[in-house]
MDAnalysis code that builds the backbone (N, CA, C; Angstrom):
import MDAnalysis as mda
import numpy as np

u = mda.Universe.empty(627, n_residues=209, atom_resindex=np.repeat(np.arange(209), 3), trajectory=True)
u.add_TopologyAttr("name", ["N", "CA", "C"] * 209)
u.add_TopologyAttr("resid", np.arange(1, 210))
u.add_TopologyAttr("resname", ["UNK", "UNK", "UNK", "UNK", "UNK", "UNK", "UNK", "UNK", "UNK", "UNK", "UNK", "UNK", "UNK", "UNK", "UNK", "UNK", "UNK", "UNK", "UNK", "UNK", "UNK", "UNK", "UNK", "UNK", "UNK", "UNK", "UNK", "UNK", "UNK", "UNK", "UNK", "UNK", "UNK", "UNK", "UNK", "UNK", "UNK", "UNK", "UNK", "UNK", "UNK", "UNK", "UNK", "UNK", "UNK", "UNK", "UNK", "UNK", "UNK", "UNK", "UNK", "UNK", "UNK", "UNK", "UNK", "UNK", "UNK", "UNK", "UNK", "UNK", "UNK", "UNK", "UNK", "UNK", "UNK", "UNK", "UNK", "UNK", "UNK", "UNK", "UNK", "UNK", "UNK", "UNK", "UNK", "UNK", "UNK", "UNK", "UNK", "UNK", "UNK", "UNK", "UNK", "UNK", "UNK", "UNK", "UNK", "UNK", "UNK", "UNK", "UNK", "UNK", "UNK", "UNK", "UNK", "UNK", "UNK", "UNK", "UNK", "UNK", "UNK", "UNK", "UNK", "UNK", "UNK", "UNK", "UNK", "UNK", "UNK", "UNK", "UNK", "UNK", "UNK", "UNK", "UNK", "UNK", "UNK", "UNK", "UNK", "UNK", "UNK", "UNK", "UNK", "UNK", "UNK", "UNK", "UNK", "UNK", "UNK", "UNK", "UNK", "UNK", "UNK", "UNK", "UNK", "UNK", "UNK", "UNK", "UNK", "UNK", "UNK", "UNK", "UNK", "UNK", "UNK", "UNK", "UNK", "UNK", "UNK", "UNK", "UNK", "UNK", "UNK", "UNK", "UNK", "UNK", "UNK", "UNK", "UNK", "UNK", "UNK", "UNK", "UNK", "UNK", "UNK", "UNK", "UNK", "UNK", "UNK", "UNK", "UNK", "UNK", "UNK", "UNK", "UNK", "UNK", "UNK", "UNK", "UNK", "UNK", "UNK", "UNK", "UNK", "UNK", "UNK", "UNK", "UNK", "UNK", "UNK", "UNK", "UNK", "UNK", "UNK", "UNK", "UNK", "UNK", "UNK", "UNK", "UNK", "UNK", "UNK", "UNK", "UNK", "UNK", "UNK", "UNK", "UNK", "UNK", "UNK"])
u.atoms.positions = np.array([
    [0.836, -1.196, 0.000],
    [0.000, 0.000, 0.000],
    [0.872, 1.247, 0.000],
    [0.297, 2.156, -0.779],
    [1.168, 3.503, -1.011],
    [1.169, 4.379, -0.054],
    [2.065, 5.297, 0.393],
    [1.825, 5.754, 1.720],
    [1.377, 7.368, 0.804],
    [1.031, 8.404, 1.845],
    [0.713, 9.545, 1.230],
    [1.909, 10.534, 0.495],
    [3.663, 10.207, 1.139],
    [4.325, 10.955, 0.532],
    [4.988, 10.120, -1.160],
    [4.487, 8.974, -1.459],
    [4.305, 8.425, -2.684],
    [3.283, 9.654, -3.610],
    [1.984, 9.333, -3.136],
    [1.067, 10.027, -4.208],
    [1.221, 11.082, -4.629],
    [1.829, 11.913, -3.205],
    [2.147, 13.570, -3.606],
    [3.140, 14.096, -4.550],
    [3.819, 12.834, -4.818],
    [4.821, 13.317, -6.117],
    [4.432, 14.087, -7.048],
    [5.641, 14.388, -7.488],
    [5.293, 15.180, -9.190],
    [4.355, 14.076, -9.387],
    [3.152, 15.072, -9.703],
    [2.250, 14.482, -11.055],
    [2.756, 14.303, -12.523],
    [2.007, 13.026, -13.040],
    [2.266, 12.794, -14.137],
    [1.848, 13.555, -14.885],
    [0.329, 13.695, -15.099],
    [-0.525, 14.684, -15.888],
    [-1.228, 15.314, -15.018],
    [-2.299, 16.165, -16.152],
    [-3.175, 16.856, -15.729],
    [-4.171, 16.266, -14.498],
    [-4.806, 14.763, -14.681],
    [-5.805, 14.374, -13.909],
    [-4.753, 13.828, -12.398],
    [-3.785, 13.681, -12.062],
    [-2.930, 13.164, -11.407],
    [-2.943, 14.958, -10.466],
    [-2.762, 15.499, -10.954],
    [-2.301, 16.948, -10.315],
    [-4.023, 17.264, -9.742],
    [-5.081, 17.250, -10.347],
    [-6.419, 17.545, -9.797],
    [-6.459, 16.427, -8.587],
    [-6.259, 15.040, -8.576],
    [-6.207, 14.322, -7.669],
    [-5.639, 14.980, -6.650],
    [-4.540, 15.240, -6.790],
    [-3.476, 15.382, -5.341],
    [-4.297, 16.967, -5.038],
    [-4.505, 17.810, -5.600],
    [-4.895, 19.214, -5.060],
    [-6.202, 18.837, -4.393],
    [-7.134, 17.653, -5.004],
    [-8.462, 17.066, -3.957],
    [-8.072, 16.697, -2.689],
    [-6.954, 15.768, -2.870],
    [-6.631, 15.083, -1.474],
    [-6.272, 15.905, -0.531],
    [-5.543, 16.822, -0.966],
    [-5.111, 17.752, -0.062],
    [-5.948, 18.940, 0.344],
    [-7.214, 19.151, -0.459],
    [-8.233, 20.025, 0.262],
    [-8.811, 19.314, 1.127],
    [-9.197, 17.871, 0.629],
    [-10.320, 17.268, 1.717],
    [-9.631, 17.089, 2.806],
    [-8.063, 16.505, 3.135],
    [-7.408, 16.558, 4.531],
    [-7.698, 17.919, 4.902],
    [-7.716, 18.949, 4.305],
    [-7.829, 20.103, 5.284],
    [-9.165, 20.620, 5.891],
    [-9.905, 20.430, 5.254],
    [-11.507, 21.033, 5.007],
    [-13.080, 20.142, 5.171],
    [-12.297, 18.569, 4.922],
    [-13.161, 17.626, 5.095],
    [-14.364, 17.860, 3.863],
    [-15.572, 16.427, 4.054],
    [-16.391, 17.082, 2.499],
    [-17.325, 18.180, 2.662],
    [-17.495, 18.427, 4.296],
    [-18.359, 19.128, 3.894],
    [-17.873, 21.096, 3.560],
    [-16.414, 20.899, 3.928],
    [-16.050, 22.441, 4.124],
    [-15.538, 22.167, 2.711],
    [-15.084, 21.069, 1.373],
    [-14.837, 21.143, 0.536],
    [-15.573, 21.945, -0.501],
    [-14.763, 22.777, -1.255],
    [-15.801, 23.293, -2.593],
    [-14.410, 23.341, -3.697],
    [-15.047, 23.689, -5.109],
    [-14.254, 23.489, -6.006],
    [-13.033, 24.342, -5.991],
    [-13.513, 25.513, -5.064],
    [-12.727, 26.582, -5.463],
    [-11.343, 26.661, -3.747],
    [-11.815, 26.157, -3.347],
    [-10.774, 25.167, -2.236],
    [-9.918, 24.405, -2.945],
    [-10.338, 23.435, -3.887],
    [-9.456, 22.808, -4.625],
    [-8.310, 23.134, -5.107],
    [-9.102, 24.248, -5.962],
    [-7.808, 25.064, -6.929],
    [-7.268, 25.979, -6.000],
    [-7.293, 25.956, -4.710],
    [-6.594, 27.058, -4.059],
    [-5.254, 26.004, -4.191],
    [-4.973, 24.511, -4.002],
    [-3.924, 23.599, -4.432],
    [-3.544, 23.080, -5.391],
    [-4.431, 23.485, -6.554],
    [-3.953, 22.942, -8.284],
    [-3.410, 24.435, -8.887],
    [-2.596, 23.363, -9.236],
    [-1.012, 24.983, -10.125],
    [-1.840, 25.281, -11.343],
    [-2.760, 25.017, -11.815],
    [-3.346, 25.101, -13.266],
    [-4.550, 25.948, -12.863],
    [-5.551, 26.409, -13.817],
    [-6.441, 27.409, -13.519],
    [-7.887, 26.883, -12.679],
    [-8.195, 27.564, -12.048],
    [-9.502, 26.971, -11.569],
    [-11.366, 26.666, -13.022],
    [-10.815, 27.644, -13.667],
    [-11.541, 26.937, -14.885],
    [-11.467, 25.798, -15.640],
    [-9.745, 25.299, -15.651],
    [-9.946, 24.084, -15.636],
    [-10.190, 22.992, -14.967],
    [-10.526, 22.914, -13.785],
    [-11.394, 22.387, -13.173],
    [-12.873, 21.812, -13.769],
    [-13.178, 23.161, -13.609],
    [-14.768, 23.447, -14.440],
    [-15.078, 22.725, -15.756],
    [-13.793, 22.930, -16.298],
    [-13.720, 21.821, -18.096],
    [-13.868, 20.100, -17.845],
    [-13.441, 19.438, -16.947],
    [-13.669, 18.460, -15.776],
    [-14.591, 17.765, -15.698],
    [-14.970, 18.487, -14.601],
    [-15.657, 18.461, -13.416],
    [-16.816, 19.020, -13.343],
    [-17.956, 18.877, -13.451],
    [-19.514, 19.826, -13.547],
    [-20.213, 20.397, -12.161],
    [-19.345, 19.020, -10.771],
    [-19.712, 19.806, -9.361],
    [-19.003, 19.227, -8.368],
    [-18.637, 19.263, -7.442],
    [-17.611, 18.892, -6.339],
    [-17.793, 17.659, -6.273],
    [-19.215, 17.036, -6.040],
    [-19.433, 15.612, -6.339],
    [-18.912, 14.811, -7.399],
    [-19.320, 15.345, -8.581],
    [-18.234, 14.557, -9.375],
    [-16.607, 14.549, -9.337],
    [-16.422, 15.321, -9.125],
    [-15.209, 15.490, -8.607],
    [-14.237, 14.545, -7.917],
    [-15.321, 14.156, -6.777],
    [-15.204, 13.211, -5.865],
    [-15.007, 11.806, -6.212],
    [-16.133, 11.568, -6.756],
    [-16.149, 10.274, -7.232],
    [-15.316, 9.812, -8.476],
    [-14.665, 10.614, -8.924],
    [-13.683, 10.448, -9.943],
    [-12.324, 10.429, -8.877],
    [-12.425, 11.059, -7.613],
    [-10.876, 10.951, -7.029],
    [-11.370, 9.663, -6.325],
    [-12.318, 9.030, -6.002],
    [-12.394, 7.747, -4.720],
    [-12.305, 6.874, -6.322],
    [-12.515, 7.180, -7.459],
    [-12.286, 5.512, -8.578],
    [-10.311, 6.230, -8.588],
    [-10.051, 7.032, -9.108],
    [-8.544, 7.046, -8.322],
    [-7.825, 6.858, -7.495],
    [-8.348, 6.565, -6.687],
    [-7.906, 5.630, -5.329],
    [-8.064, 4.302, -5.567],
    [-8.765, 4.025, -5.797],
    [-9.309, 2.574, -5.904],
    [-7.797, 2.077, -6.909],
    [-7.811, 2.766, -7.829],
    [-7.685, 2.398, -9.231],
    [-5.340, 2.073, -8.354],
    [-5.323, 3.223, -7.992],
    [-4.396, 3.444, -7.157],
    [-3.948, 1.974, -6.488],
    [-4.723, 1.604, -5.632],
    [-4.513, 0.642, -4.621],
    [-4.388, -0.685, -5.459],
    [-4.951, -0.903, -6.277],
    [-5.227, -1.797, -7.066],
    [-4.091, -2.171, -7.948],
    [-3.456, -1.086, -8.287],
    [-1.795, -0.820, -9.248],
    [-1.043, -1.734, -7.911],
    [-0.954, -1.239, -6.718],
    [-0.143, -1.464, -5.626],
    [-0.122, -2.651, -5.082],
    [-1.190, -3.639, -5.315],
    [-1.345, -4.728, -5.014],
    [-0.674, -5.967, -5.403],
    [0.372, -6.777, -6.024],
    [0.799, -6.883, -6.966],
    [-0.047, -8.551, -7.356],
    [0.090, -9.232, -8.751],
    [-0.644, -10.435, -8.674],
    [-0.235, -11.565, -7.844],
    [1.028, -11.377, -8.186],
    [1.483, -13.054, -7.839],
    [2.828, -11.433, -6.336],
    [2.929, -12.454, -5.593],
    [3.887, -11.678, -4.391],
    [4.787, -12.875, -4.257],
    [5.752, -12.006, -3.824],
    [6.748, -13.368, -3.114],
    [6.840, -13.431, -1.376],
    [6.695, -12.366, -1.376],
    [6.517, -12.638, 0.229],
    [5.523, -13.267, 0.734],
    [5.890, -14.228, 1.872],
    [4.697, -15.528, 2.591],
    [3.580, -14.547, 2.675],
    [2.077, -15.468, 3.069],
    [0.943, -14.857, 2.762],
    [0.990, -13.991, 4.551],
    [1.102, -14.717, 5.455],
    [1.213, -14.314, 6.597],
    [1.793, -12.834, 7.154],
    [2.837, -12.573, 6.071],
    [3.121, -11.083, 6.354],
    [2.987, -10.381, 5.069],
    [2.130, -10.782, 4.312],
    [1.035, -9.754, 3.583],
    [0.018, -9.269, 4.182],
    [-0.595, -10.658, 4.828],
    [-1.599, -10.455, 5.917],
    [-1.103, -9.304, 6.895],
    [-0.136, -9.752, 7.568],
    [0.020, -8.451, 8.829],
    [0.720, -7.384, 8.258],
    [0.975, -7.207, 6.761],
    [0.905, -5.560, 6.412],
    [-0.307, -5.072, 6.206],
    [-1.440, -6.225, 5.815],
    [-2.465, -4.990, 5.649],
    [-3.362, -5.166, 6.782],
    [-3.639, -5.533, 8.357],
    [-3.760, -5.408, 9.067],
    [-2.765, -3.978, 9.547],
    [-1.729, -4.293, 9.973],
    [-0.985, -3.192, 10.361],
    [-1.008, -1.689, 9.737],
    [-1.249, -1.940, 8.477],
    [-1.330, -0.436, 7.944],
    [-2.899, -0.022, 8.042],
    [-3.821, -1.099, 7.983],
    [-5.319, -0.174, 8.140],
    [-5.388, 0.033, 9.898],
    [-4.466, -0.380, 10.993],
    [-4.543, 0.249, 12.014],
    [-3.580, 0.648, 12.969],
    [-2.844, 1.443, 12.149],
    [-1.443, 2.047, 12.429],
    [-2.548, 3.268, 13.486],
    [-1.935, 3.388, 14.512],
    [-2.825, 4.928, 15.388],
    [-2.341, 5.613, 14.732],
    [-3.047, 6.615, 14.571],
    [-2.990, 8.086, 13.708],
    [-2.747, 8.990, 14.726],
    [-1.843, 10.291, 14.475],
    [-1.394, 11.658, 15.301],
    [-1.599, 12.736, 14.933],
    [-2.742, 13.060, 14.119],
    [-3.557, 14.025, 13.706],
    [-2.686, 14.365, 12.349],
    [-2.175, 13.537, 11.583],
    [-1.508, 13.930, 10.642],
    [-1.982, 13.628, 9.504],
    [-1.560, 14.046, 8.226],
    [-2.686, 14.031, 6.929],
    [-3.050, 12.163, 7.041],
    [-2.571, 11.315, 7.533],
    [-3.156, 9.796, 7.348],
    [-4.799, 9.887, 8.122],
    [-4.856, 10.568, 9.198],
    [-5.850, 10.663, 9.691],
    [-6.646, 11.704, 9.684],
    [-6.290, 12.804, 8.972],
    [-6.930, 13.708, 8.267],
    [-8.084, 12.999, 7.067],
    [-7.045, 12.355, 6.538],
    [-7.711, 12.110, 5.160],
    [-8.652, 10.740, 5.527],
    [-8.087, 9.923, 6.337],
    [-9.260, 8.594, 7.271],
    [-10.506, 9.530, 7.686],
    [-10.637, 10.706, 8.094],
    [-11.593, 11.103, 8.331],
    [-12.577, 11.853, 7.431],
    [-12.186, 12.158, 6.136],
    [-12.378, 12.957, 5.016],
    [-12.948, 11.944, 4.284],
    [-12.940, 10.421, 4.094],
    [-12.647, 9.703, 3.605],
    [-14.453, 9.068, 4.374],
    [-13.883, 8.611, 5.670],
    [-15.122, 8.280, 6.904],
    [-16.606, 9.424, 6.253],
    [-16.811, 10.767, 5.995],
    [-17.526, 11.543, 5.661],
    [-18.330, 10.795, 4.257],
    [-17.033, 11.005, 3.428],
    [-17.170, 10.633, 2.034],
    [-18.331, 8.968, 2.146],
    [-17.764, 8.084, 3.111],
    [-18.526, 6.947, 2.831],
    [-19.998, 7.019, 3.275],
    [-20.437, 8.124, 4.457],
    [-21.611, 8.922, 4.953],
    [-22.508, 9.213, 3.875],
    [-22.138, 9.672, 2.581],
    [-22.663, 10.009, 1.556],
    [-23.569, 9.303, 1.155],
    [-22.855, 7.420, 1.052],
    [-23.183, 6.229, 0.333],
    [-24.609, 5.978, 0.642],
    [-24.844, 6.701, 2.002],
    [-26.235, 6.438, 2.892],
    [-27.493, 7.180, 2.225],
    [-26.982, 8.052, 1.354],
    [-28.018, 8.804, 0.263],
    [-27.946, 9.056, -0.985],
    [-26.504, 8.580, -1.471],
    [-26.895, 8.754, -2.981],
    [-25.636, 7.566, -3.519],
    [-26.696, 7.000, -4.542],
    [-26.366, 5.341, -5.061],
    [-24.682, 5.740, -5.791],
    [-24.631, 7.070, -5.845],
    [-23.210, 7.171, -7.114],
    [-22.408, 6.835, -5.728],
    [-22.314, 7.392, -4.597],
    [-21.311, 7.018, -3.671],
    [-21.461, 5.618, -3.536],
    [-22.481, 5.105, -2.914],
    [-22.305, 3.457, -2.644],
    [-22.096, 2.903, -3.664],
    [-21.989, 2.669, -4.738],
    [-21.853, 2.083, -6.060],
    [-20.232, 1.640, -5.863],
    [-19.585, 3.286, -5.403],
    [-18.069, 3.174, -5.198],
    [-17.461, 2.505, -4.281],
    [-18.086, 2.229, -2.794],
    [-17.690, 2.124, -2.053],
    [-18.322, 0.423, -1.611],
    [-19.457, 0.079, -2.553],
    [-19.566, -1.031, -2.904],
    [-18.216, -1.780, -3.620],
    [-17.888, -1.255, -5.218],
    [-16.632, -1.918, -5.265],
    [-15.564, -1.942, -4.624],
    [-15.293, -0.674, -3.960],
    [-13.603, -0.786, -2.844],
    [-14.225, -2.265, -2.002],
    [-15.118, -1.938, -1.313],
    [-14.988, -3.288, -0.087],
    [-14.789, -4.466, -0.891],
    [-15.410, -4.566, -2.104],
    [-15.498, -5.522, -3.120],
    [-13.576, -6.440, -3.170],
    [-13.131, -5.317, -3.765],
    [-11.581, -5.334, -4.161],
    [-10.577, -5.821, -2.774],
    [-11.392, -4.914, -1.390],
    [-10.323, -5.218, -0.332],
    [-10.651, -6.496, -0.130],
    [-12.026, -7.109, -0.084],
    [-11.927, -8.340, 0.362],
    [-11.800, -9.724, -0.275],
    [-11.577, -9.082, -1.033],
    [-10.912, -9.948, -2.671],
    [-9.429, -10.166, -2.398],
    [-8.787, -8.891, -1.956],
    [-7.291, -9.106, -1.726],
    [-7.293, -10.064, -0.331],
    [-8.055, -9.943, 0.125],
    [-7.834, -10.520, 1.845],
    [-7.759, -11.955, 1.182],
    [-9.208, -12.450, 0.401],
    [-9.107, -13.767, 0.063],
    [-8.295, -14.121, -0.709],
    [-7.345, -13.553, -1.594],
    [-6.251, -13.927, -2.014],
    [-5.402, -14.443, -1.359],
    [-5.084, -13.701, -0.512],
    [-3.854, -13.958, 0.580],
    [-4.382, -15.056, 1.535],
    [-5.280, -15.323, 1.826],
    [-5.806, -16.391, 2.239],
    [-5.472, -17.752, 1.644],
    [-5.801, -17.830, 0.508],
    [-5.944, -18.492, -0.397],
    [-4.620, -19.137, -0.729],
    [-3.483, -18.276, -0.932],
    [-2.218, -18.369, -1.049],
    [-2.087, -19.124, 0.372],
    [-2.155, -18.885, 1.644],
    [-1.645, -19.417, 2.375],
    [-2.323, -20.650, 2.983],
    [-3.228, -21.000, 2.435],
    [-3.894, -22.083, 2.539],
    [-3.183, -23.240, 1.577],
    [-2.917, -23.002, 0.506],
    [-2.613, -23.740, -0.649],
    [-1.269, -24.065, -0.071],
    [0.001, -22.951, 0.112],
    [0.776, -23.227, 0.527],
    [1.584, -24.116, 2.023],
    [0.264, -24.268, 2.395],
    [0.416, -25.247, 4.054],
    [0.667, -24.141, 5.294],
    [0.490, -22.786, 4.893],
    [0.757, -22.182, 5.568],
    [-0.417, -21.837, 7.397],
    [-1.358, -21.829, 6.334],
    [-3.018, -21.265, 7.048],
    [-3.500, -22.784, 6.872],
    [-4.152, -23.206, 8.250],
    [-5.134, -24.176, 8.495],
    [-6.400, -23.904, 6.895],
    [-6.774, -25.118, 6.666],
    [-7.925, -25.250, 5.482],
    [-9.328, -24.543, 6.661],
    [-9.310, -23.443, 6.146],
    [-10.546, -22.465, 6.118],
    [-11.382, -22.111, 5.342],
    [-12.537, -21.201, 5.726],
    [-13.384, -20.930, 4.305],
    [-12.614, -19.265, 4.263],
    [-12.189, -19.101, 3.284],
    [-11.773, -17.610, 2.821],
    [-11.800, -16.815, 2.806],
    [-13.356, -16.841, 2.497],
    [-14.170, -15.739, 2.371],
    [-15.192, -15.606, 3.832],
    [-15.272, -16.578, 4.298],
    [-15.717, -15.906, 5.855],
    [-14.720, -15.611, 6.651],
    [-13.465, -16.229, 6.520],
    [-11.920, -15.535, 7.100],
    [-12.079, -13.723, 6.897],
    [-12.235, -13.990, 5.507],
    [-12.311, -12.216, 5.059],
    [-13.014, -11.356, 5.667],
    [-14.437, -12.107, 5.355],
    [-15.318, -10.875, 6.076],
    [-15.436, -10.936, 7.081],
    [-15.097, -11.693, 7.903],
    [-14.582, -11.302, 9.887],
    [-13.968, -10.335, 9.735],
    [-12.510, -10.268, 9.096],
    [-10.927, -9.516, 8.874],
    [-11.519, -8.121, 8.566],
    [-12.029, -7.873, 7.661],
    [-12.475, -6.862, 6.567],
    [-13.481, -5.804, 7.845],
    [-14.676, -6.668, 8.138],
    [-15.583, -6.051, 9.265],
    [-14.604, -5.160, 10.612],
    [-13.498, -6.170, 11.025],
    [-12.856, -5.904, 12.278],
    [-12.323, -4.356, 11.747],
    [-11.560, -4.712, 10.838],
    [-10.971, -3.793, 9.905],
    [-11.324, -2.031, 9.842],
    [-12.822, -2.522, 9.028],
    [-13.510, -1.283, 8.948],
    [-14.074, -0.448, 10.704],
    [-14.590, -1.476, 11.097],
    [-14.612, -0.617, 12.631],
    [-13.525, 0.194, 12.995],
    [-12.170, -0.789, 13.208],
    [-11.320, 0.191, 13.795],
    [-10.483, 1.620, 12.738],
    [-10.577, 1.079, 11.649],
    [-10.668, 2.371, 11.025],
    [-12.171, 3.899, 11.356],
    [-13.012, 3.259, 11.875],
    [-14.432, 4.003, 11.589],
    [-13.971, 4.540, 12.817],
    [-13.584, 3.835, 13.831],
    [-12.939, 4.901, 15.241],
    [-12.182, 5.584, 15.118],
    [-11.326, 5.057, 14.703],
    [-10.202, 5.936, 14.458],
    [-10.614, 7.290, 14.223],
    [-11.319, 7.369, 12.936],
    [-11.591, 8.737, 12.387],
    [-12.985, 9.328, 13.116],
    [-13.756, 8.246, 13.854],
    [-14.812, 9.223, 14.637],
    [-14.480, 9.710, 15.836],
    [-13.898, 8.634, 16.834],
    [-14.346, 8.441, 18.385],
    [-12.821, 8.936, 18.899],
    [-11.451, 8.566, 18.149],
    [-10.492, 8.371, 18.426],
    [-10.301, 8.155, 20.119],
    [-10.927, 6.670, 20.164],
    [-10.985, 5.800, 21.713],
    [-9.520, 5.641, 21.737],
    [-8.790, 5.678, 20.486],
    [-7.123, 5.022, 20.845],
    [-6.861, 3.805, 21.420],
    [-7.950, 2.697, 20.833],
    [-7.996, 1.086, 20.749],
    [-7.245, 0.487, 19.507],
    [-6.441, 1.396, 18.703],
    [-6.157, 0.644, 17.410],
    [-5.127, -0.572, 17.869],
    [-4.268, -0.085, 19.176],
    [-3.390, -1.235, 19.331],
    [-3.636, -2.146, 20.015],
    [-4.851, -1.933, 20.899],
    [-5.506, -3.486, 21.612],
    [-6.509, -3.890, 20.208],
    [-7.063, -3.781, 19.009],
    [-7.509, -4.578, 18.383],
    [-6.318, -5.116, 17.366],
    [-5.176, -4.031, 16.853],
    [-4.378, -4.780, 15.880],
    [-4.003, -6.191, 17.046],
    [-3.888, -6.054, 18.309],
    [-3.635, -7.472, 18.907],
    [-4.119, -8.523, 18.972],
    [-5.370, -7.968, 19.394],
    [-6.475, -9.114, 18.845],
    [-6.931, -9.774, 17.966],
    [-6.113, -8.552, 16.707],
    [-6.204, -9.816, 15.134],
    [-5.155, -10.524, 14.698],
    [-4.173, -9.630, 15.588],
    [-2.802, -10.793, 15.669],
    [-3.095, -12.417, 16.102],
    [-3.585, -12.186, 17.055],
    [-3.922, -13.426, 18.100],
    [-4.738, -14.111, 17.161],
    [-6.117, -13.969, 16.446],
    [-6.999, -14.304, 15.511],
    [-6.097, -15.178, 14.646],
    [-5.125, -14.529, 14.090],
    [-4.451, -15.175, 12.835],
    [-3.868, -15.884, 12.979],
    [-2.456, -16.274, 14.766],
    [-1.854, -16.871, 15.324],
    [-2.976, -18.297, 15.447],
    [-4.015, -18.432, 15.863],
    [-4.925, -19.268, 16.484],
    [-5.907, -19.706, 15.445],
    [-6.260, -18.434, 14.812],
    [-7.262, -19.595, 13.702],
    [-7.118, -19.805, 12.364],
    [-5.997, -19.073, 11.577],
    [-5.174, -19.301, 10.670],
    [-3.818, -19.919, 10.636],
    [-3.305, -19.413, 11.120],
    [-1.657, -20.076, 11.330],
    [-2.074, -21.939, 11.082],
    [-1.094, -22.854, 10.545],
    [-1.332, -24.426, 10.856],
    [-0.179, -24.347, 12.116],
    [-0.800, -25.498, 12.490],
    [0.087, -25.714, 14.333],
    [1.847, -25.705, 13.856],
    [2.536, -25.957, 12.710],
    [3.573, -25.905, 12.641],
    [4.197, -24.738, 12.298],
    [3.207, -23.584, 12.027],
    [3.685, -22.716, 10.839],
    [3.391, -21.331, 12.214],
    [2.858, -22.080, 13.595],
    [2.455, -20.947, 14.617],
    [3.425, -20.274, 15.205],
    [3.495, -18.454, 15.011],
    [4.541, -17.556, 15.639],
    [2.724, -16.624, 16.319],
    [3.737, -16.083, 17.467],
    [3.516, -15.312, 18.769],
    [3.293, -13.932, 18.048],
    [2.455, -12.707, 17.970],
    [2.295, -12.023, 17.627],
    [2.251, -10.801, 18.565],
    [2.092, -11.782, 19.985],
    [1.818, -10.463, 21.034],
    [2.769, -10.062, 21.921],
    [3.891, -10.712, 21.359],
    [5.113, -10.465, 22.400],
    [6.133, -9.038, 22.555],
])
């Protein structure tokens, strides 16, 4: 997974540079203080081109969350060489790294808003239908891989996932609402999960030490 000082690079093109000037309004402003013209207060190019685009902040949007998607998806790779087990605990670990009010949890919360949307209009859930789609596709991959490989006890995959995926999304959803500052008693608890009901008895390491 790409971290945020990856994306902010030089842009390639034009739609790459509107991306990053979005991301970086919504960390500041969130969706609802977002407007177009916030945007271009961070795109080097004119705010009319925007407008050539883009027809309203919403679209806008939903063209930067299929850029994300589209993003994560580049980053994923098909075939990995690293064991499935610490694919697994990178993407555990990175969806609940505690946040310190810095653009990761800026934008977790910009992001938390954005999925609020899904609750009233079908163009957001449509999107946020396929992301969960994709993450828990990758989960069952890696599953899958480590099942085949003798690594992970013979499980079902896809209910592995959507335990993983559910746990997942909560402690991200705190994170950016409640900030209880539980991310590191649950990343433990899915440590322990994976130690105990994935791991095979030969292949078992300690996660909580």
């Amino acid at each position: 997974m790409e971290d945020a000082d990856s994306f902010l690079a030089e842009p390639a093109d034009t739609r790459e540079a509107i991306m990053q000037a979005t991301y970086r309004a919504l960390c500041e402003h969130g969706y609802a203080g977002l407007t177009i013209s916030r945007i271009a207060e961070d795109f080097s190019k004119s705010k009319s081109l925007l407008y050539h685009h883009y027809e309203s902040k919403d679209e806008l949007l939903l063209d930067f969350l299929a850029f994300m998607l589209e993003r994560f998806q580049a980053a994923v790779p098909e075939e990995s060489a690293d064991p499935p087990e610490d694919r697994l605990e990178a993407v555990l670990e990175t969806a609940l790294s505690p946040g310190e009010g810095g653009p990761d949890l800026e934008f977790l919360r910009a992001m938390t808003e954005l999925r609020a949307q899904a609750a009233h209009d079908e163009r957001f859930r449509d999107h946020f239908r396929t992301h969960d789609r994709v993450f828990r596709e990758t989960l069952v991959e890696i599953i899958d891989a480590g099942v085949e490989s003798g690594v992970f006890r013979e499980v079902d995959a896809d209910q592995v996932a959507a335990f993983l995926f559910a746990a997942l999304a909560g402690g991200m959803n705190q994170q950016a609402t409640a900030e209880m500052g539980a991310e590191a008693e649950t990343l433990a608890e899915l440590r322990w999960y994976v130690d105990h009901r994935l791991l095979a008895d030969d292949a078992q390491k300690t996660y909580l030490g």
